[in-house]
C-alpha positions in Angstrom: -49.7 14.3 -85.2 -52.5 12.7 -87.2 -52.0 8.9 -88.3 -52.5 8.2 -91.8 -54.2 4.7 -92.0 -54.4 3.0 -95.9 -57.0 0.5 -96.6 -53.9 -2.0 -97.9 -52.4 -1.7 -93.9 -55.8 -2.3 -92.1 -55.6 -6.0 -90.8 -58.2 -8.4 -90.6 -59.6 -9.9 -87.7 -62.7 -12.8 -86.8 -65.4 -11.8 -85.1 -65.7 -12.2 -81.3 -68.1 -15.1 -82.1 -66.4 -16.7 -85.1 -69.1 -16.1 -87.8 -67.0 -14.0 -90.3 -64.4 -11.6 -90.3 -64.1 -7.9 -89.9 -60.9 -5.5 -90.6 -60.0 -3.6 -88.2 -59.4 0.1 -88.9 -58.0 1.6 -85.8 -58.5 0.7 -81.8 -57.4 2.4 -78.4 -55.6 1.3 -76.4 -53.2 0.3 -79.2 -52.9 -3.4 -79.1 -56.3 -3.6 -77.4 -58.5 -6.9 -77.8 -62.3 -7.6 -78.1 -62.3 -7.6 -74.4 -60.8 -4.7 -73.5 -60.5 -1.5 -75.9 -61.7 2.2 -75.0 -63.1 2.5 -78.7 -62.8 0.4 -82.0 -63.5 1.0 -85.6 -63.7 -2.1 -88.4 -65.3 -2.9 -91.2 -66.9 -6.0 -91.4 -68.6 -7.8 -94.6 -71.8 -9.5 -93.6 -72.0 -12.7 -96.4 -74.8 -15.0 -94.6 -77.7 -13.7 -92.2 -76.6 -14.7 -88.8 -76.5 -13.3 -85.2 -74.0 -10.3 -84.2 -70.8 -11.0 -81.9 -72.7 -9.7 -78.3 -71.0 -6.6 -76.5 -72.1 -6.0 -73.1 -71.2 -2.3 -72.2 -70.7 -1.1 -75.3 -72.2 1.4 -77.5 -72.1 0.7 -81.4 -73.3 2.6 -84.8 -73.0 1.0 -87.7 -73.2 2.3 -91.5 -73.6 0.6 -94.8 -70.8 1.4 -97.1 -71.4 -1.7 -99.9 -74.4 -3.8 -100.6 -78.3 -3.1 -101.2 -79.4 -3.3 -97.6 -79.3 -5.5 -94.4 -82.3 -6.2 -92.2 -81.6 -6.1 -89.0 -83.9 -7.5 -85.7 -83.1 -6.2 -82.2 -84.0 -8.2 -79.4 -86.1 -10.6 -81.6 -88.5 -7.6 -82.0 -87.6 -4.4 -83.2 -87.1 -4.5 -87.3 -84.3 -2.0 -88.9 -83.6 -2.0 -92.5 -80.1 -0.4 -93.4 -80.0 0.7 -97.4 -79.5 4.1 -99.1 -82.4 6.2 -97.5 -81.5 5.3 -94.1 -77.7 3.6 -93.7 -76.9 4.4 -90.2 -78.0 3.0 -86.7 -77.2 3.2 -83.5 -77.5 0.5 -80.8 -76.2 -1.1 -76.8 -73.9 -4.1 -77.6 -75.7 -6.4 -75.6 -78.7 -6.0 -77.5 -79.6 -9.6 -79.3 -78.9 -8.4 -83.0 -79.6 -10.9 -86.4 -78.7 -10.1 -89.9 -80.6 -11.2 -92.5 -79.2 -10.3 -96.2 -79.5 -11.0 -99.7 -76.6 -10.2 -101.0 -73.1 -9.2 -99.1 -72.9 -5.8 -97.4 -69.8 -4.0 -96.2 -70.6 -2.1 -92.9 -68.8 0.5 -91.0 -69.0 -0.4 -87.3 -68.3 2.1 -84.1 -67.9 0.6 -80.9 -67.5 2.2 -77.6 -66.7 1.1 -74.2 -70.0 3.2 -72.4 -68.7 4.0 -69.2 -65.2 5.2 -70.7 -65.6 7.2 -73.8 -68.4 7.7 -76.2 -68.7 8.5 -80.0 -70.2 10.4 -82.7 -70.6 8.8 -86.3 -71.9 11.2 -89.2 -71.7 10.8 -93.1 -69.9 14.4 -94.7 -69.3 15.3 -98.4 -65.9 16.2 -99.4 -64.9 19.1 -100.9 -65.8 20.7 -97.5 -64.6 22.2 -94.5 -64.1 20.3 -91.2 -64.1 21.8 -87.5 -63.0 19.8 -84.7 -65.1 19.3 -81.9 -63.9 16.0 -80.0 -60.8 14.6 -78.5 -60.0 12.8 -81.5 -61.8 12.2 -84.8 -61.1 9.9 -87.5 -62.3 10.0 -91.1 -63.2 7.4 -93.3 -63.1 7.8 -97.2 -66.2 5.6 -97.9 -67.2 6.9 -101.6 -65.7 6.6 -104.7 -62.7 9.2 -105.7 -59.8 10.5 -103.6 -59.7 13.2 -100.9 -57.3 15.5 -100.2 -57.5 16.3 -96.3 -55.5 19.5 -95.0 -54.6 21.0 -91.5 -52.2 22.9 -90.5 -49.0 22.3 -92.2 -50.3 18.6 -93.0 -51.9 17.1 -95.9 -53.2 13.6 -96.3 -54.5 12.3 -99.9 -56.6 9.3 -98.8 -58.4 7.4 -101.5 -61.2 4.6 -101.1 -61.2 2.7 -97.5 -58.4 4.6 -96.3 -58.5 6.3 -92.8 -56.6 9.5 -91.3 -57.2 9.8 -87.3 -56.6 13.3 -86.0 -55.6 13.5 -82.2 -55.8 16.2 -79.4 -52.5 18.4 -80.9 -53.8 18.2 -84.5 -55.4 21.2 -86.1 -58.8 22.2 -85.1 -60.0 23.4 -88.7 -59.0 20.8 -91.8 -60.0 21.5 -95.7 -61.2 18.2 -97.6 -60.9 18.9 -101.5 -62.2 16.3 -104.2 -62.5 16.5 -107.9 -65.9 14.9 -107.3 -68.5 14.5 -104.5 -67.2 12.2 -102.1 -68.6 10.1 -99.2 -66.6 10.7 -95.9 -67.2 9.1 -92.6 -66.6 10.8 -89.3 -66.4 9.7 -85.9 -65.9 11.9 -83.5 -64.2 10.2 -80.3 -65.1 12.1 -76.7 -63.0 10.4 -74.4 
């Protein structure tokens, strides 16, 4: 049965090393900490530049949602610049990671555990159609305007923020309507 997630129920959380907060969107195993989930999926809202909480063993993508950009340096070398025209990387957890910002930027943020599961992140366009292709996928309404999300004999309306995770025994083909374009995230969990 998929698990209908709103933005209002989404608790937030600090980071693993204290320098802001993030809110957590959904993590397995339910109840799971920093220490020791399969997969976890936050938002966090980067205010100051600063260093990234460190993740040995895990895999992480991160997309901007809100904000102009972020600069990002890996490993005090490598230079990444997250903003419209590119808003997505990928990156190991135990890379050395600094953000440096202007303004505050909201960031979607994938994390697997490498040697347990892995993951999948993509940016979709509602009205659309949606075949399954992993164990569990979850989507992520990250534009303006509502989406109606149908499988099966379920429907979802899910507006801004809000999250709908589809499991195992959920349908394999969903319809997304919107009255308007709409952003949609979607992580596709293999575990």
């Amino acid at each position: 049965m998929a698990t209908f997630i709103p933005h209002e129920c989404q608790r937030a959380a600090p980071w693993k090393n204290g320098g802001g907060s993030t809110t957590e969107i959904a993590i397995a195993p339910l109840g799971a900490g920093f220490d020791d989930f399969d997969w976890r999926i936050s938002l966090a809202t980067i205010t100051a530049s600063g260093p990234f909480s460190s993740f040995p063993g895990i895999d992480r993508s991160l997309m901007l949602v809100d904000g102009d950009n972020v600069q990002l340096t890996l490993d005090g070398t490598r230079k990444v610049l997250l903003n419209a025209a590119q808003p997505m990387l990928w990156f190991p957890g135990e890379a050395a990671v600094v953000a440096q910002v202007k303004g505050a930027t909201t960031d979607f943020n994938v994390m697997t555990r490498r040697d347990r599961c892995r993951h999948q992140l993509e940016k979709i366009t509602a009205p659309g159609k949606l075949a399954r292709r992993s164990t569990a996928t979850l989507l992520f309404v990250a534009g303006d305007g509502s989406v109606l999300a149908r499988g099966g004999e379920q429907q979802f309306a899910l507006a801004r923020y809000d999250a709908l995770l589809l499991d195992a025994d959920d349908a394999q083909e969903w319809r997304l309507d919107a009255l308007q374009r709409t952003a949609v995230f979607r992580v596709d969990l293999f575990i």
